[in-house]
C-alpha angles and dihedrals in degrees: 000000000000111000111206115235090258126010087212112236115224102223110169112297126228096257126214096255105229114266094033124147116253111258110213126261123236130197114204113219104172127354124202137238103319105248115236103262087068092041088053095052096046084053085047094052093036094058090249102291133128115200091193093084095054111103101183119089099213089040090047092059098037079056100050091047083060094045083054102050084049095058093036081073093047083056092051090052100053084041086056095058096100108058130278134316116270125200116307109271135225113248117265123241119287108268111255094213114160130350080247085071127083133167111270106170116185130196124256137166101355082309142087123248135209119240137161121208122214117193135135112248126263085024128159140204096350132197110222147174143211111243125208136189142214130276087274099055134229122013113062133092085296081071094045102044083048092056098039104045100066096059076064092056097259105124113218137212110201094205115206092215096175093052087104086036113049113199124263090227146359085278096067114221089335107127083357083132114181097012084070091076101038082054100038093073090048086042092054087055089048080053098043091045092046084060096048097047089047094056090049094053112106107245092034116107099222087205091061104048111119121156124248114206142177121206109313086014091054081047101059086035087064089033087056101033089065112031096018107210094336143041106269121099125254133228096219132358109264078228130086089207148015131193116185129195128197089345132152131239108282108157117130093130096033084151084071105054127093129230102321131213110198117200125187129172089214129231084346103057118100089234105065110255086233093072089058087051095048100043083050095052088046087056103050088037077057092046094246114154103235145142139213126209117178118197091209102214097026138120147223090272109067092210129160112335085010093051098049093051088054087055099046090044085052100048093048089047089057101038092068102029090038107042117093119297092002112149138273 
């Protein structure tokens, strides 16, 4: 398996307060040189190394696997926050979302996986993407977005990703530490056969499938769109697309990856607004077509104003990277 730097913990988030003035919205097209500060904190997480001055390809990627372990920690101890793990829970019901939404399980690893498909009736020839929530499961703008896309014409497949992997208490995977990397390999083959599943459904255009994700959900769609449901790197992301909310920097195969929508909820967002910055500039330094969009004054949890500026980024991100001969 291929364990992302951090598996993004989801603490309570700062929330708009009603009745508060709008803040602006900024897109961010192209960002300058990082200061130090942020330089600094990038050496600090990374163990101080800098792979860039090994030469030497087998070195190089001894280097970067421990760069790897060493931020991993970093990851279980932003998870811990939250209290100790309870007893292993048993799975909540399936989210009844929208009437366009019916169950569609698929098989994976000798198991069988929970899955909701959106789609509007009497559809053809879809595109569609894997959505995947946070490390408490159901119930955030991965919900949302996987009940509003499909009134747009952008099928969607809720994944149930811990269905092989019950919780060890009512918060998910939130504070779940070190069971977060015995689960994230067997996650990444829930993602890999969701994908799978969702190019072989009739109505579905297999050319046009990209993953959706939010927090420790962006985090395993980045994990899986560049080494799939292992560790090697792949030559090109088995999606089309990828769209990425309050998610850190996990780049190490940024070659890989597909067209790429950053969100960040700004200084306010549990995941530094710097990780979004710096996953966007590794994308456009890789040649990666991708765009960044900050909601200063926002949060982790992409709610009200927040939320609908994440749809409507969204929308406009697909409509021109999913729609027939976009590019790729």
């Amino acid at each position: 398996m291929h364990l992302p730097a951090r598996a993004g913990g989801e603490p309570a988030a700062v929330r708009l307060h009603r009745g508060e003035a709008r803040p602006p919205v900024r897109e961010v097209v192209w960002l300058g040189e990082e200061g130090p500060d942020v330089l600094a904190r990038r050496e600090q997480l990374a163990g101080g190394f800098d792979t860039r001055h090994v030469a030497d390809a087998s070195a190089r990627q001894a280097l970067c696997a421990k760069v790897r372990r060493t931020l991993f920690t970093v990851a279980i101890a932003l998870a811990v926050v939250g209290g100790a793990q309870g007893a292993r829970q048993a799975l909540p019901p399936f989210p009844r979302i929208s009437p366009l939404c019916h169950r569609a399980d698929f098989a994976s690893q000798g198991g069988t996986v929970r899955a909701g498909l959106c789609r509007p009736a009497g559809s053809a020839r879809l595109p569609a993407l894997v959505v995947l929530h946070g490390c408490g499961g159901f119930g955030g703008i991965d919900e949302v977005l996987a009940r509003d896309l499909p009134a747009h014409g952008i099928a969607t497949f809720y994944v149930d990703y811990f269905g092989l992997t019950p919780p060890p208490s009512k918060r998910g995977f939130c504070g779940a530490g070190d069971r977060i990397r015995s689960a994230f390999g067997i996650w990444q083959q829930i993602v890999v056969d969701a994908t799978d599943a969702l190019r072989r459904t009739p109505g579905i255009d297999p050319t046009r499938v990209g993953a959706l994700g939010w927090s420790m959900g962006a985090g395993l769609a980045l994990a899986t769109a560049q080494y799939g449901a292992g560790e090697t790197p792949l030559r090109r992301s088995p999606f089309r697309v990828l769209v990425v909310l309050s998610a850190f920097d996990e780049s190490s195969n940024a070659r890989a990856l597909p067209p790429t929508l950053v969100l960040s909820g700004g200084r306010g967002d549990a995941v530094p607004e710097s990780e979004a910055t710096g996953l966007y500039r590794t994308l456009r330094g890789a040649g990666v077509p991708a765009v960044l969009h900050v909601y200063p004054g926002g949060n982790h949890s992409w709610k009200r104003r927040q939320g609908a500026a994440a749809e409507r980024w969204t929308l406009a991100f697909l409509r021109r990277y999913l729609s027939p001969g976009a590019p790729r």
